[in-house]
N, C-alpha and C positions, 0 to 999 in steps of 0.2 A: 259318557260311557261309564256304567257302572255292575258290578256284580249283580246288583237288585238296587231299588231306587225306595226308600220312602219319606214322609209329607217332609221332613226337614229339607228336602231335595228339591221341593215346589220351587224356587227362586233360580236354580239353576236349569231344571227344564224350561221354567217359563224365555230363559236365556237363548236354547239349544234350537237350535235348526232341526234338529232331531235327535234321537234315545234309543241307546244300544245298551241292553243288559245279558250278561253272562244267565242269571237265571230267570226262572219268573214263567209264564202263560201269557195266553191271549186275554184274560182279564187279571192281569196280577197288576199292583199299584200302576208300574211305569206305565203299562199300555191302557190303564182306564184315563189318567192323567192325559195321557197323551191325545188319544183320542179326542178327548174331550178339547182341548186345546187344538186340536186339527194341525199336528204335528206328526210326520212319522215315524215309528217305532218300531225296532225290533227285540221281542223280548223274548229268552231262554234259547240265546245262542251259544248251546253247552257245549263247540266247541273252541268255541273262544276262552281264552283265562285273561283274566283281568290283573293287574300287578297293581293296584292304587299306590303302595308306598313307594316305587319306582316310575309309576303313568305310563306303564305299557300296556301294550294290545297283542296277544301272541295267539297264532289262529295258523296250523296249517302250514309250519316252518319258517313263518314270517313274524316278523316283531317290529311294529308300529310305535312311536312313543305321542305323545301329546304335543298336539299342534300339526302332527298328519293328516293331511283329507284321506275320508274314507266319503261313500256314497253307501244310504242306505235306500230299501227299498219296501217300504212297511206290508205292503200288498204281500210279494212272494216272500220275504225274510231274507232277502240277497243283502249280503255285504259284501262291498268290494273298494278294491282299493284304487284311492286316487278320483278324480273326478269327472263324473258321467255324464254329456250333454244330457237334459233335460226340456220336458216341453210344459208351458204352463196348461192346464183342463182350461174348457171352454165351456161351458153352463149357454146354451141355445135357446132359442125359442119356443122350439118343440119341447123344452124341459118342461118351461113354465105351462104350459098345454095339459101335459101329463098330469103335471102336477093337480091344474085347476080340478081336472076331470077324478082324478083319485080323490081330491078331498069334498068334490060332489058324491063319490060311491062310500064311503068309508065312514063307520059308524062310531066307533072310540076314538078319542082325541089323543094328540099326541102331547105330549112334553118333552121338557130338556133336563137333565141333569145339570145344575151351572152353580155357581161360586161366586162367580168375578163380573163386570158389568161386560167385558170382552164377551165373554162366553155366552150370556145373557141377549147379548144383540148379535151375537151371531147367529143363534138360536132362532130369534124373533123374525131373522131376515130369512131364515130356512124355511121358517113357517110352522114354530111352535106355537102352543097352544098355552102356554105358560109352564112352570118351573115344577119339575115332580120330585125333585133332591135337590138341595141346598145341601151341600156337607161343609158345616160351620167350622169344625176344625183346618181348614185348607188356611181362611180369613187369618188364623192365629202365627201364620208365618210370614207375614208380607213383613218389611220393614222392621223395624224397634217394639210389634208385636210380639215377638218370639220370647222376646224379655224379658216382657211384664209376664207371659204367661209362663213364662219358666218360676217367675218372682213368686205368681200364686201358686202353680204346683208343690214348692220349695219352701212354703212359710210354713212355719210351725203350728201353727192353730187356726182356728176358724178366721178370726180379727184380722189376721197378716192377711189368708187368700182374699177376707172382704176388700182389702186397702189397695190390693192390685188389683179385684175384679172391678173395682169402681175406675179403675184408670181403661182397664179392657172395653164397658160399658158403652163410652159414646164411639170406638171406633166399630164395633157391630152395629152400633145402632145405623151410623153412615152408611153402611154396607148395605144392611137391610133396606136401606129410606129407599139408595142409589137401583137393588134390585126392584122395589117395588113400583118405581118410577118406570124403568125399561119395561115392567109387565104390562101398566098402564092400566088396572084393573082384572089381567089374567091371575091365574091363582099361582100362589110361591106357596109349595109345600119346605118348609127349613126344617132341617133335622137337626136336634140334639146335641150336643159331644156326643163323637162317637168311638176314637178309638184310646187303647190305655196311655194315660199321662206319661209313661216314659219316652212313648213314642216323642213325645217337647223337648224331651231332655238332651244334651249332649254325650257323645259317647268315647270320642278318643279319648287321650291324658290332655292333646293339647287342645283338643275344642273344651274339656273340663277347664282348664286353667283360664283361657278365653272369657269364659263364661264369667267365672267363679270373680276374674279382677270388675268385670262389668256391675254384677250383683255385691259386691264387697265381700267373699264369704272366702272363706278357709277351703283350696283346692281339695285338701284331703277331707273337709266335711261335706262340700258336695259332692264327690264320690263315695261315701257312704249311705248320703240319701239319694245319688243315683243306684244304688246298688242294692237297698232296700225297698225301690220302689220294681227291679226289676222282677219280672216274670215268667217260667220257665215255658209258658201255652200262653199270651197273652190274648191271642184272638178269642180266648175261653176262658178270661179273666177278667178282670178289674175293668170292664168297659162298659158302655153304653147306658139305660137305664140306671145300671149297679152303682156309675159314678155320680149319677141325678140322686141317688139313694142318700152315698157316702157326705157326699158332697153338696146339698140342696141349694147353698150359697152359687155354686156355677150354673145350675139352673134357673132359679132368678135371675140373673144379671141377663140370661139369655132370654128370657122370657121378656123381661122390662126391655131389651132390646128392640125387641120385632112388635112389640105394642106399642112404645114409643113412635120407631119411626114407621108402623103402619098410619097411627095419628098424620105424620109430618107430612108422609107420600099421599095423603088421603087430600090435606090440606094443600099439597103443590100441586096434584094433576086433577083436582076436580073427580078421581073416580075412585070410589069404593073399595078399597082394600081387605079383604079376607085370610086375613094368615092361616096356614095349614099347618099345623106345630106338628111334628112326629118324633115320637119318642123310641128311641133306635131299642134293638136286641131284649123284648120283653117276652117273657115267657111265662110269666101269673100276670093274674088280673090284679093283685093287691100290689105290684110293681107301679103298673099304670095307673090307679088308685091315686100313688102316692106321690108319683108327679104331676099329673092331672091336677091335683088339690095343689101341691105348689104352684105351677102355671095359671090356675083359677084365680089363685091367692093375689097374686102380682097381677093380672087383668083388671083385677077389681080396682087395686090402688090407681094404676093407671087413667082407668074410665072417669076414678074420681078428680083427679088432676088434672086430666084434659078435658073434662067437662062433657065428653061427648061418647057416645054409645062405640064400641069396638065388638065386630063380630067375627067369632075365628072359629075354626075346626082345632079339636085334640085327636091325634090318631097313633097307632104305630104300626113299624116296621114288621112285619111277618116272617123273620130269617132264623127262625129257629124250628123244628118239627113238635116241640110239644104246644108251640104256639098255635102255628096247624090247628094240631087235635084238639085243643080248648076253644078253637076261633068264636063258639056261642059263647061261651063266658068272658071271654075277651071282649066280644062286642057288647056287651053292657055297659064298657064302658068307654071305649071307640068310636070316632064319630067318622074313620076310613082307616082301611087297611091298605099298605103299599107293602110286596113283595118285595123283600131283598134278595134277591133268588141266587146272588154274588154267595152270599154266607149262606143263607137257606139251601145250597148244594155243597157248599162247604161239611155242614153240620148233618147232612144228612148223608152223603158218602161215609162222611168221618175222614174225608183229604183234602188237602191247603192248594187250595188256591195259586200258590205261589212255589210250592214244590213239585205239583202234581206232575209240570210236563214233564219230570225226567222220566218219568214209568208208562203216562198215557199215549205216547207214539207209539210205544210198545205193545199198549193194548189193543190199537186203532191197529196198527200191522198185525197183531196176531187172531183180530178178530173178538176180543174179549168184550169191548164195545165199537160202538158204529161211528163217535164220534166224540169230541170233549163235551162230556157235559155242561164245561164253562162254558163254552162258545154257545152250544146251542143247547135248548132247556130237555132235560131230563125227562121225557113225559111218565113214564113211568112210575117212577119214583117221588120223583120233584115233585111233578107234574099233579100227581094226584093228592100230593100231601094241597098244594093249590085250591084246586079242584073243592078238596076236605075242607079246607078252612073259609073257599068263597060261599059253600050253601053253606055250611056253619052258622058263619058270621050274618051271613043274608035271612039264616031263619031268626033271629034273637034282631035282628035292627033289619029289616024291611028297608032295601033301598043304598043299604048301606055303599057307602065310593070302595071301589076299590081299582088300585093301580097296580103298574108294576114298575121300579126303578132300576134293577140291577143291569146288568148289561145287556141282558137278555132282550131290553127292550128293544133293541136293535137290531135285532136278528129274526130274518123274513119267518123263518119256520116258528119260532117262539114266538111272533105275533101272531100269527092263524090260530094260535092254542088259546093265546088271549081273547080271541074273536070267541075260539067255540067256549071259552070257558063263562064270556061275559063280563069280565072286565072293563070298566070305563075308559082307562087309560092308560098309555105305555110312556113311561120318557126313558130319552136317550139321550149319548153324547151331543153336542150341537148339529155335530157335522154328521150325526145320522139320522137326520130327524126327516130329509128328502124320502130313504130310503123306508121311513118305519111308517113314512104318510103313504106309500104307491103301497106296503105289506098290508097298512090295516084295509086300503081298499079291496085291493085281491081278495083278503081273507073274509072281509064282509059279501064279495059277492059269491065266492066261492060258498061260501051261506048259502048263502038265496038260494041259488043252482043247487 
């Protein structure tokens, strides 16, 4: 139970039987995590209040503290109290039927969104097609990771983040080797650092002090450099490509990562490994440019070390509207585009993700729109900026891949749009990957017809 959940929170979801937060959407952190994880959630039960410094739950004249059963119900948003018998799903015959027959009609491949080797086979057992987001930041919070990466956010110069990115370095690489193995030759598209470095950081006095005895530092000077790194809009700051910019050294080490252990994966399953590197939040081409050449730069080293040819794809994220409109210049130097259509409706509303549902019931009731944008894709708006950047991109690179990864990918009516727009490929959470295989068929024959 929390107000809103983010990645520092990874370790206790991954815990929870399920995630009840006070705010938040049907794609805000808790419920993308969640999903993903085939866990149930209910997120932006604003009329619940949260008390964390007490651990209470108060909702409706009733006040729960920590260690109460509640019963959630991810489908309708029910909380209730106390404990509900429950029946487990039964996955049939006729599923697998269905199934066979959709993915004989169905023209775009599907993917997974996954992280962890769990996700990754669950994914695979659903009947992914391979990995269309890898978000490499989730990997930096599992265990005694959180530390080294606080170490490198927190050193003073380049030298310092070098001496913890090399401690970072073999445990991505594992990661990477571990996902490239469960694909078995399927394509793992890995994305970038993507969101702003405070997000690492600690933020009570007492998770500071925690920290601060761990790292050896002066509580009152890591709260100064927690405090100067923070940001007043961060999902429109200090993030994504910007920190490949800043930062080129955390690039490298991610880049030697997934060339490394593609070599390693390539050499333990006998099959061909292709990394799909994507470079999150870019909105010039001289951005891409300029981690493209660092990624190239480190490829090279790599191929010379392990003696042996590595073939990958550079691409990026398309979640910004100027990126849209540029998508021919962009693809000059792109080798696929994947829609982040999460932030790419974000930024094109100009509204958060994660605050919108206190206003959007209200507009769904009053008729202002017909539906959350987040849930299901924007055709209009969104839609077309889409639309704009796949002939774009398709006139300047012939042939060019393009996907979509945001959550969108999982939602029946957003895949028909993928169908008619021509899209290669949608990935989704693991455990939507049933549904977005029966959508892309529908939508391809709804085609035809």
């Amino acid at each position: 139970m929390r107000v809103e959940t983010s990645p520092e929170d990874i370790h206790g979801m991954h815990a929870a039987e399920g995630i009840l937060t006070s705010r938040g959407g049907m794609t805000s952190h808790a419920a993308v995590v969640a999903r993903g994880m085939g866990i149930p959630c209910v997120s932006g039960a604003g009329n619940i209040r949260v008390d964390l410094r007490n651990e209470l739950l108060i909702a409706a004249g009733t006040t729960l503290k920590k260690g109460d059963i509640i019963t959630i119900d991810g489908s309708s948003g029910q909380v209730l109290r106390g404990e509900i018998p429950m029946l487990q799903p039964e996955l049939s015959g006729d599923f697998g039927k269905i199934m066979e027959w959709a993915d004989k009609s169905r023209r775009m491949t599907v993917r997974t969104n996954a992280e962890t080797p769990a996700d990754a086979r669950a994914a695979r057992s659903f009947g992914a097609e391979g990995i269309g987001l890898c978000r490499t930041e989730h990997m930096f919070f599992e265990g005694e990771r959180i530390n080294v990466m606080r170490e490198m956010i927190l050193a003073s110069d380049e030298a310092g983040r070098r001496v913890a990115l090399a401690k970072l370095l073999p445990m991505q690489r594992s990661d990477f080797a571990e996902l490239f193995s469960i694909m078995h030759g399927l394509p793992v598209t890995i994305r970038l650092l993507d969101p702003p470095l405070h997000e690492f950081l600690p933020k009570t006095d007492e998770e500071i002090a925690d920290v601060a005895a761990v790292l050896g530092m002066n509580p009152a000077d890591l709260r100064q450099r927690v405090d100067a790194l923070h940001e007043f809009n961060p999902m429109l700051g200090h993030r994504g490509c910007r920190l490949a910019i800043s930062y080129p050294e955390i690039c490298e080490m991610q880049a030697r990562a997934i060339f490394e252990a593609a070599v390693e994966a390539a050499r333990e399953t006998g099959a061909p490994v292709v990394p799909e590197i994507m470079v999150p939040l870019v909105g010039l081409k001289a951005e891409l440019d300029y981690v493209k050449a660092c990624i190239d730069a480190v490829a090279k080293e790599v191929i010379g070390e392990a003696g042996i040819e590595i073939e990958y794809l550079v691409g990026t994220m398309i979640e910004l509207p100027r990126a849209a409109l540029r998508a021919h210049v962009i693809a000059e130097s792109a080798d696929f585009f994947s829609f982040g259509t999460n932030d790419l409706t974000q930024t094109t509303f100009g509204i958060s993700r994660d605050d919108a549902a206190q206003f959007l019931n209200t507009y769904i009731q009053k008729g202002i729109v017909e539906q959350d944008p987040f849930v299901s894709l924007d055709f209009d708006g969104v839609g077309e900026l889409i639309q704009i950047a796949a002939e774009r991109g398709r006139r300047t690179k012939n042939g060019l891949k393009l996907g979509i990864c945001g959550e969108h990918g999982g939602d029946p009516a957003s895949i028909r749009f993928c169908e008619q727009t021509g899209l290669d490929y949608v990935s989704c959470s693991p455990f939507r990957v049933p549904i977005a295989r029966l959508a892309a068929a529908q939508a391809a024959i709804n085609g035809k017809g």
